[in-house]
VMD Tcl script that draws the C-alpha trace (Angstrom):
set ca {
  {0.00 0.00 0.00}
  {1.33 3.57 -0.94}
  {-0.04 6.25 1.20}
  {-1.54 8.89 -0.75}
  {-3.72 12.28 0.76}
  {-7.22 9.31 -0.39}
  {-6.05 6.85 2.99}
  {-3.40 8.49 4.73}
  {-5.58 10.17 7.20}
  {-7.36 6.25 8.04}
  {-3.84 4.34 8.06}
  {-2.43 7.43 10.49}
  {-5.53 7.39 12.90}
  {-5.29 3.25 13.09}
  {-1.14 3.42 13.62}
  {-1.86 6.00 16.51}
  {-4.65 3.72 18.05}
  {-2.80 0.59 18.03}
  {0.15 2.68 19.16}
  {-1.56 3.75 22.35}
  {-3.15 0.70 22.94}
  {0.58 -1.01 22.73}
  {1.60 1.95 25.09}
  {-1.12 1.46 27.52}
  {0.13 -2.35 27.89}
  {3.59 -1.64 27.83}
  {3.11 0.77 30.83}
  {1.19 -1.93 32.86}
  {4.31 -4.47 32.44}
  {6.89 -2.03 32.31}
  {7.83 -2.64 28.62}
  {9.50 0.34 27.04}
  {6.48 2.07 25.22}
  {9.27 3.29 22.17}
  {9.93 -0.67 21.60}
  {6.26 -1.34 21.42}
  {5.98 1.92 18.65}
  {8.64 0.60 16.85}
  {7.61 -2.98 16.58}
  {3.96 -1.38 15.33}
  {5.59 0.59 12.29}
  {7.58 -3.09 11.39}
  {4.19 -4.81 11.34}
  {2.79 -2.35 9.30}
  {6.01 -1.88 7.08}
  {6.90 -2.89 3.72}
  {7.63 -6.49 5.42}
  {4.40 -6.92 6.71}
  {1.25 -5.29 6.41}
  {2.69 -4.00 3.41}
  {3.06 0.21 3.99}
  {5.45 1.25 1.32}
  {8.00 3.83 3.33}
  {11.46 4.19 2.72}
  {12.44 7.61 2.30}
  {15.12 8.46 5.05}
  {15.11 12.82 4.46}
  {11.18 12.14 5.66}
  {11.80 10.04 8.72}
  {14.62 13.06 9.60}
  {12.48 15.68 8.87}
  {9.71 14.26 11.63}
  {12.28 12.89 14.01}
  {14.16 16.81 14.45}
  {10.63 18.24 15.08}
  {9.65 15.85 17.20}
  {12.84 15.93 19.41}
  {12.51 19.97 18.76}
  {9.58 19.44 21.19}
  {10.13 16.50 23.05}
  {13.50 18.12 24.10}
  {11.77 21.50 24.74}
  {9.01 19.74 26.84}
  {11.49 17.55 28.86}
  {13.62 21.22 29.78}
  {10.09 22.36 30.96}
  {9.49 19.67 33.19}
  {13.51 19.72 34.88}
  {13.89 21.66 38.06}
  {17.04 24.24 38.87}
  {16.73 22.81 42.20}
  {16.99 19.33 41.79}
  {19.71 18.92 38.94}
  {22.17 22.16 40.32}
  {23.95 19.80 42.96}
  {24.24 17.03 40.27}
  {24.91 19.28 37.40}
  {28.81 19.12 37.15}
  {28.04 14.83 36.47}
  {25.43 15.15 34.31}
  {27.36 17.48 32.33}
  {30.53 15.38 31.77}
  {28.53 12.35 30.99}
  {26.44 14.27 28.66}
  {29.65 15.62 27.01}
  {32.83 13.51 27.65}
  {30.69 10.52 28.50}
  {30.08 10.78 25.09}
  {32.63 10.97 23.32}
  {34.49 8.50 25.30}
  {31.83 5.77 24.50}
  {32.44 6.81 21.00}
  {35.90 5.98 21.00}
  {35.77 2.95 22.96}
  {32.59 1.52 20.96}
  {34.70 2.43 18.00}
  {37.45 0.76 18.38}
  {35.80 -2.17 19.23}
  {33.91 -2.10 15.89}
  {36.80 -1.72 13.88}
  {38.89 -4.69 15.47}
  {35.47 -7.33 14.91}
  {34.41 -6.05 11.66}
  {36.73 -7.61 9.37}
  {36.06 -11.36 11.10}
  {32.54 -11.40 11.06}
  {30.58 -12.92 8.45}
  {28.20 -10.70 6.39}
  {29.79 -7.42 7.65}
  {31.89 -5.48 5.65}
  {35.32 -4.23 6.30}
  {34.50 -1.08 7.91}
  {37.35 1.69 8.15}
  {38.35 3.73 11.58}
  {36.23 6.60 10.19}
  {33.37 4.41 9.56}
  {33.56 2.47 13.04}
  {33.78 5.86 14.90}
  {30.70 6.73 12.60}
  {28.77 3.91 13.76}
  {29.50 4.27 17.24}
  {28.67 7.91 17.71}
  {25.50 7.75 16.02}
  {24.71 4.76 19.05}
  {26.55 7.10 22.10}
  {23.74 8.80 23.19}
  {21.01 7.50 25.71}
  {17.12 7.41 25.45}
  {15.29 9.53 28.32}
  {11.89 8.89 27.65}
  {11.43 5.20 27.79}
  {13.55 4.95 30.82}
  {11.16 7.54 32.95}
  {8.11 6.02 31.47}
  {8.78 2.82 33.14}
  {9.78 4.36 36.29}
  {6.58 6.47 36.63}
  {4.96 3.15 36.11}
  {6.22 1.71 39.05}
  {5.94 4.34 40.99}
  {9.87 3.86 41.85}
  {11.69 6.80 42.94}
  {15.74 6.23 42.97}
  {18.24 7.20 46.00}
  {21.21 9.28 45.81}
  {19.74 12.01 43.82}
  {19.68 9.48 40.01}
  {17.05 10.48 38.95}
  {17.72 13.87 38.18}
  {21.29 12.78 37.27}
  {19.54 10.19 34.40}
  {17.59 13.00 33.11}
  {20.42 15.77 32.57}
  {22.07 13.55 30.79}
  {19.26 11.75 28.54}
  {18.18 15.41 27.84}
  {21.48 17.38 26.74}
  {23.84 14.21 25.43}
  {22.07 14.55 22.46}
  {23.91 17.32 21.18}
  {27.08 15.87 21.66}
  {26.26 12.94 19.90}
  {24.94 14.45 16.80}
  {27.70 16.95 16.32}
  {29.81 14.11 16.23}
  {28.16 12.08 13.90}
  {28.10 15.43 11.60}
  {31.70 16.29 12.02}
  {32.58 12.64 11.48}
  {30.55 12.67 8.37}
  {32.34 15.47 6.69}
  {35.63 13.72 7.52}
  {34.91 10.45 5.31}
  {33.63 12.35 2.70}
  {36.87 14.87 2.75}
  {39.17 12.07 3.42}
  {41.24 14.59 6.57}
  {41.19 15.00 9.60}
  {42.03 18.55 11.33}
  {41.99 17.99 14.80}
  {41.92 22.06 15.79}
  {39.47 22.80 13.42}
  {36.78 19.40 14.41}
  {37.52 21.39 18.07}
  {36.60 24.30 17.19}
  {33.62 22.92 15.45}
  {32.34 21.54 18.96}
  {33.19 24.50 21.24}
  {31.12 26.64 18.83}
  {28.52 24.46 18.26}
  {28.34 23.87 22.11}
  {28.50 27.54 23.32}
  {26.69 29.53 20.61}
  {23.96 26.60 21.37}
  {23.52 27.07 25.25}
  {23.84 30.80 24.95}
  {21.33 31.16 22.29}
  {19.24 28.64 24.55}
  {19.34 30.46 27.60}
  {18.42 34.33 25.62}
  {16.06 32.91 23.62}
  {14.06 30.91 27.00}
  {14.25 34.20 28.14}
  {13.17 36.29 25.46}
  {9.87 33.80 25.38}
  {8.83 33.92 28.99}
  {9.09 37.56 29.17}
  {6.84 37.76 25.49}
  {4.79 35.05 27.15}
  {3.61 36.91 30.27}
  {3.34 40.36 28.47}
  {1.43 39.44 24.80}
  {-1.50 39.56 26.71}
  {-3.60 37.23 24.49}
  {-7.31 36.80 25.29}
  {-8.33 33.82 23.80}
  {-6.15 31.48 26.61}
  {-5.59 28.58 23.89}
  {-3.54 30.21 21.82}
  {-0.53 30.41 24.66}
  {0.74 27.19 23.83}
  {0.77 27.33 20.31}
  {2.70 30.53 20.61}
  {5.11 28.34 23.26}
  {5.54 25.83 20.48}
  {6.60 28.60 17.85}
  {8.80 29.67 19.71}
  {10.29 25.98 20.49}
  {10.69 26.04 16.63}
  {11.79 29.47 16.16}
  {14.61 28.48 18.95}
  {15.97 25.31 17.41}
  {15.90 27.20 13.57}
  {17.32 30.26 14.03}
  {20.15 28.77 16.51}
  {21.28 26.47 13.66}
  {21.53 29.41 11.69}
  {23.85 30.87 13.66}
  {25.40 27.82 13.49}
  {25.05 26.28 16.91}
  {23.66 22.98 18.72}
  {19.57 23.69 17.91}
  {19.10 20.40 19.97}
  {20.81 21.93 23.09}
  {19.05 25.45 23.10}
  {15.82 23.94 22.75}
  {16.46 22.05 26.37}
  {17.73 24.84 27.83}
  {15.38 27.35 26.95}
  {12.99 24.67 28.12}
  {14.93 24.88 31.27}
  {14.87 28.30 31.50}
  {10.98 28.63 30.52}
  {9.77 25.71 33.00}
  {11.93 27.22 35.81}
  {10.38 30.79 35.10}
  {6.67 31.75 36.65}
  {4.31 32.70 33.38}
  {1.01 32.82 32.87}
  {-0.93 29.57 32.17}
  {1.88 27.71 32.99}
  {-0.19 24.79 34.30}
  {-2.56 24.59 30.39}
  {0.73 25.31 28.73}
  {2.99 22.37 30.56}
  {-0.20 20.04 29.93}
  {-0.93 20.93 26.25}
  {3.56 20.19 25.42}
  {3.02 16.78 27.17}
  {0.40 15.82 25.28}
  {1.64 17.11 22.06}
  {5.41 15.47 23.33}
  {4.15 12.43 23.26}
  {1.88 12.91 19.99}
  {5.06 13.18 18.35}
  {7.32 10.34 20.27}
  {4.56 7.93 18.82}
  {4.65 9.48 15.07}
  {7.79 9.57 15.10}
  {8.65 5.66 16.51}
  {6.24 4.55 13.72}
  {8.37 6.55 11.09}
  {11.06 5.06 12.05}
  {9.36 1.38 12.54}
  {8.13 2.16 8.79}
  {11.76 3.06 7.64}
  {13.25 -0.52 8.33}
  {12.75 -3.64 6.83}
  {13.07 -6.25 9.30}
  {14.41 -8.49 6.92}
  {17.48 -6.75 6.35}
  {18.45 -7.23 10.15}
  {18.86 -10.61 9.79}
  {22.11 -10.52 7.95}
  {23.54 -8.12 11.15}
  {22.35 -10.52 14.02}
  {25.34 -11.70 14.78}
  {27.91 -8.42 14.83}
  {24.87 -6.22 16.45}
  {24.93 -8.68 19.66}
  {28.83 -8.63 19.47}
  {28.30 -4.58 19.59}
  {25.10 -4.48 21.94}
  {26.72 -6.90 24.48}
  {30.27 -4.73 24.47}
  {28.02 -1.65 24.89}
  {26.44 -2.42 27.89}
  {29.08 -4.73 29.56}
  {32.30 -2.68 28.68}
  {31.97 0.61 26.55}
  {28.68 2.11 29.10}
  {30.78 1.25 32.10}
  {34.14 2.54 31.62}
  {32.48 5.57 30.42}
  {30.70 5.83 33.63}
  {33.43 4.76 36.08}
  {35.68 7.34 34.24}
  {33.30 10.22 34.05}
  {32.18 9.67 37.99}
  {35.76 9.89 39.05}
  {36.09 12.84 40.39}
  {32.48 12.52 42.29}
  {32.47 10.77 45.27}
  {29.36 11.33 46.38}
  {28.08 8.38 44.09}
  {28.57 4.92 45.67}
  {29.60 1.99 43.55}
  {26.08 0.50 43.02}
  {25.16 4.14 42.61}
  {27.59 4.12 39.09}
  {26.81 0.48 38.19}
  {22.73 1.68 38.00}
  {23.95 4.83 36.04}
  {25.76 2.17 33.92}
  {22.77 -0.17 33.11}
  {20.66 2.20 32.29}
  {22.21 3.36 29.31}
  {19.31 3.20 26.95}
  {19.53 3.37 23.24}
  {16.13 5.05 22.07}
  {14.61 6.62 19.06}
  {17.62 9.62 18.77}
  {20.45 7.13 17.49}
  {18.21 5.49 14.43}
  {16.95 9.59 13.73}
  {21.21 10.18 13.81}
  {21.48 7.30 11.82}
  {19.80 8.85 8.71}
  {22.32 11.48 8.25}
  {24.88 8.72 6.63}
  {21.89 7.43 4.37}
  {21.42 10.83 3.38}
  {24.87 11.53 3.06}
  {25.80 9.00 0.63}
  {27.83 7.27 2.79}
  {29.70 3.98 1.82}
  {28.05 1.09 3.95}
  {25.60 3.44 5.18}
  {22.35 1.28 5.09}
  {24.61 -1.29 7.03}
  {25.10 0.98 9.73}
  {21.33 2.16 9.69}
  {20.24 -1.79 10.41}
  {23.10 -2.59 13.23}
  {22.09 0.80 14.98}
  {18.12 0.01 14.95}
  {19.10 -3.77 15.36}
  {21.05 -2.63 18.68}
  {18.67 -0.26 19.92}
  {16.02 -3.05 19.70}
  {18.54 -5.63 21.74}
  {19.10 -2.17 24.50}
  {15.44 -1.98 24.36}
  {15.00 -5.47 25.50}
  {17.59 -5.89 27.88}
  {17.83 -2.57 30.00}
  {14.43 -1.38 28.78}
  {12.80 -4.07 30.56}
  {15.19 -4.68 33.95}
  {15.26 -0.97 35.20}
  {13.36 -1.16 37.86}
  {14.18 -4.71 38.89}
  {17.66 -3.64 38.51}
  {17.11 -0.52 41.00}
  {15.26 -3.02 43.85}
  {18.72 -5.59 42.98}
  {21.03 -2.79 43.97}
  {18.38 -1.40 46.63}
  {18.51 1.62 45.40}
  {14.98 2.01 44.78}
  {12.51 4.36 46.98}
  {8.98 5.95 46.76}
  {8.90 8.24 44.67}
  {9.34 11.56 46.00}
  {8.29 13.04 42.64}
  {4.62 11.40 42.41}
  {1.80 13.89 43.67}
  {-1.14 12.36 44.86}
  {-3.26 15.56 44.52}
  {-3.24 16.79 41.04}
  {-3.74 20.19 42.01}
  {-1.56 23.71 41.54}
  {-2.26 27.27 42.45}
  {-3.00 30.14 40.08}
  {0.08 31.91 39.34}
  {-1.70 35.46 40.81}
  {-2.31 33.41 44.38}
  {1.13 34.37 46.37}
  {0.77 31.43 48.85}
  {2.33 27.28 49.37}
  {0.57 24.56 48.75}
  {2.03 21.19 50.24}
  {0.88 17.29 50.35}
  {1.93 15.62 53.96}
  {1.02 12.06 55.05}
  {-0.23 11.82 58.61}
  {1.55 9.68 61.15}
  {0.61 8.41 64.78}
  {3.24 11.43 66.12}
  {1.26 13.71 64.22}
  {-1.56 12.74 66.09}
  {-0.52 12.95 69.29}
  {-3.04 15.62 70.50}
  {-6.44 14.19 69.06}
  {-7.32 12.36 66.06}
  {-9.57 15.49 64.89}
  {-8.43 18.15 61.94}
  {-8.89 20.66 64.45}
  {-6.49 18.65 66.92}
  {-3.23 19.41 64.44}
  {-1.34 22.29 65.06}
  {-1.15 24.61 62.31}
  {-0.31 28.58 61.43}
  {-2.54 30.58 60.93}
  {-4.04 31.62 57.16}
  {-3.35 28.16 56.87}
  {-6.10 25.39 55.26}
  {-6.36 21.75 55.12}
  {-8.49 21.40 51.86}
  {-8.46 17.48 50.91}
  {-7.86 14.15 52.55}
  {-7.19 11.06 50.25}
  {-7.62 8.06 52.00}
  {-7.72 4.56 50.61}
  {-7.97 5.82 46.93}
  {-10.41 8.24 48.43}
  {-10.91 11.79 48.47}
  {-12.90 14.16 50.35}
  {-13.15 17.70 51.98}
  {-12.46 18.03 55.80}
  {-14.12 19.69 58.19}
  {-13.05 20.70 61.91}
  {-14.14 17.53 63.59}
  {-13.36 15.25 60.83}
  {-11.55 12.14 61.99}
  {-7.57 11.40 60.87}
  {-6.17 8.48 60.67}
  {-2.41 7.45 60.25}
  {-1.32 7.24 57.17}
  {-3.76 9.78 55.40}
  {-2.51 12.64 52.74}
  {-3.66 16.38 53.44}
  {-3.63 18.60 50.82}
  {-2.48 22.17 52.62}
  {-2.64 25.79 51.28}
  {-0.70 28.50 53.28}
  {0.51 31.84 52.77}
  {3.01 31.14 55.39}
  {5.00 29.17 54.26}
  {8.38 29.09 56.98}
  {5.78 28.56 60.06}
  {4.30 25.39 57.91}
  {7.31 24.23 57.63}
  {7.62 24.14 61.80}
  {4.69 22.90 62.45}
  {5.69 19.93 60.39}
  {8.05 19.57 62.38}
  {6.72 19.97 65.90}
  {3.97 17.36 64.72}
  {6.71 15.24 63.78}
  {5.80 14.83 60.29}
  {9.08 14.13 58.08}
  {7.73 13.39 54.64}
  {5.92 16.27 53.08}
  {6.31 18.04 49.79}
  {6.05 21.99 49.11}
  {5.17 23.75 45.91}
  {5.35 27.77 46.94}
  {3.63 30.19 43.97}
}
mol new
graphics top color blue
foreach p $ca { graphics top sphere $p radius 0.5 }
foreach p [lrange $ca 0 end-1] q [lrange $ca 1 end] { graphics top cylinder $p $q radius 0.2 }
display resetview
């Protein structure tokens, strides 16, 4: 079947049902939703179903503006607070971590390729290639499990995992460009591929950072009236970011995180609608573009790389991942060794290596197609392996703990209301004084406005009975006297959102 404007509408509305039905299942048994995408585009391929795709500039085309917004939308939902003290790792992963995964990876490549069967001869160039289109890690798949678990992670991972799923990107695909133009010249200047990455690194985050701020202050001053239209001027702007910084010739993937950063970290009006409307649309666009890319392949053709893509796969996540994260961690000692083997396994390859592995294909690169098939062949095998054990991995190295993250009221403040809103869970301390509402010692201006309790929720009144182990939802505009009478009551878990 060739899709034409007559049945393209039907086929797209029955890939994105199926896909969310696949996702739905996934996120029950805490299968990577991007594996179950991808396996729907292969059924529906040229190999199966019978879809006729195979036009590479497309698939790149949907995969930068999807990661235009997924990347913009994952900045957004990262808080200053919680990756500053971690932000000197994250960083080094996401840059050296990189490029020394490359060049391990690499060199591994080039030493197999000439013994295995069915695999050409690859050169050094063409090795290195290959293994910096695979060096960077998937973010979404790996959090989508988590959340599914409800399994938070100890010694501050989490937000370590997320800096660097969000901002190795760039690293990797300036690489894989810079590598590209060095096959087809045939040199290599070392000073001048350096230069390439400093500017592509610096005029990125700088044009990032100006341009986050340029939208949140156009943001809370266009004064629109019709409320919808806020996000769609947020997600021309997320466009507008990534365009006009690769016209100035920096990293469009890296300002579009950080002026996500900067915009999610910022206080602007209809925040709340706005951060809603990008998650939706994020994931709109992980699924469209996991079913390109599903499309793109023909599963056929990864038969003939079976055997060197587990050589590669295996080395990745047993040797190259490892010593890249021993190495980078180094100098941090305030990760413990279980801490680094955990940032080790989960390593995910994800949707952003096959998009990276288009450029060669486009390119006209010699062996090309092979490398497209061993990098969607290996990111399949990651998929499968890590995709699948991250949480049991986390209880293994008992690492795992609630998740501090998950709100059980889904609830936020007006950005005009100056006051703090906070969920607590009640314990038999806190109840010391009588099991009534009116019994707990709080400030004044302050209100207990929900209880959930066994699934349930309901509005409290003075004489209403608490039990251990109950959630209030609390709104104060005092928020340093809350935060004592927590305290006095004995109440240690508790989490604050001040507007």
């Amino acid at each position: 079947m060739i899709l034409d404007t007559g049945n393209i509408l039907l086929i797209g509305s029955i890939l994105l049902f199926i896909s969310v039905i696949a996702g739905k299942a996934g996120y029950k048994f805490g299968v990577p939703a991007l594996l179950l995408f991808l396996g729907v585009g292969m059924i529906f391929g040229s190999d199966g179903l019978g879809i006729q795709f195979h036009n590479p500039h497309e698939a790149q085309f949907i995969g930068v503006i999807a990661l235009s917004i997924i990347l913009f939308s994952g900045g957004m939902d990262t808080k200053f607070t919680e990756i500053k003290p971690i932000a000197g790792s994250g960083v080094i992963l996401a840059t050296i971590g990189v490029l020394i995964t490359t060049i391990i990876t690499g060199g591994f490549i080039y030493y197999i390729s000439g013994y295995i069967p069915n695999c050409p001869n690859l050169t050094l160039m063409e090795s290195m290639l290959l293994a910096a289109v695979m060096s960077s890690t998937d973010s979404a798949s790996v959090f989508s499990i988590l959340r599914s678990k409800g399994l938070g992670l100890k010694q501050r991972l989490r937000p370590v995992l997320e800096l660097e799923s969000g901002s190795n990107d760039p690293m990797a695909y300036m690489l894989t460009i810079l590598l590209i133009q060095i096959i087809q010249i045939g040199e290599f200047n070392v000073w001048q591929s350096i230069g390439m990455l400093l500017i592509q690194l610096s005029v990125g985050a700088l044009s990032g950072y100006i341009l986050g701020q340029v939208t949140v202050w156009v943001m809370n001053r266009i004064n629109i009236d019709n409320q919808s239209l806020y996000p769609v001027l947020l997600l021309a702007f997320s466009f507008f970011i990534f365009s006009f910084t690769d016209l100035l010739k920096g990293n469009g993937y890296l300002a579009v995180y950080i002026a996500g950063l900067v915009v999610g970290n910022k206080k602007m009006v209809h925040k709340r609608s706005t951060a809603t409307f990008f998650d939706g649309f994020s994931w709109l666009f992980q699924i469209v573009m996991f079913l390109t890319l599903g499309l793109l392949v023909n599963p056929s053709e990864l038969l003939p790389v079976i055997g060197i893509g587990l050589l590669i796969g295996i080395f990745m996540i047993i040797f190259a991942r490892p010593i890249t994260v021993f190495l980078c961690l180094l100098p941090f000692k305030n990760f413990t060794t279980k801490a680094r083997v955990y940032i080790s396994w989960v390593g995910l390859r994800g949707a952003v290596p096959i998009i990276f592995a288009t450029y060669p294909l486009i390119a006209g690169i010699e062996n090309s197609k092979f490398i497209f098939n061993i990098v969607f062949f290996i990111t399949i095998i990651s998929l499968l392996v890590q995709g699948t054990t991250v949480s049991a991995m986390a209880r293994w190295l008992k690492l795992d703990s609630e998740d501090e993250t998950k709100k059980e009221f889904d609830v936020s403040l007006p950005d005009e209301i100056k006051s703090s809103m906070s969920e607590i869970q009640i314990t038999e301390t806190a109840l010391a004084n009588g099991n009534k509402l009116m019994n707990l010692t709080l400030p004044d201006n302050t209100l207990a406005v929900m209880v959930k309790r066994n699934n349930k929720y309901f509005v409290p009144k003075g004489h209403t009975t608490i039990n251990p182990g109950d959630k209030l939802l609390v709104i104060s505009d005092n928020e340093e006297e809350l935060k004592k009478a927590y305290e006095s009551l004995g109440i240690e878990r508790y989490s604050m959102e001040k507007n």
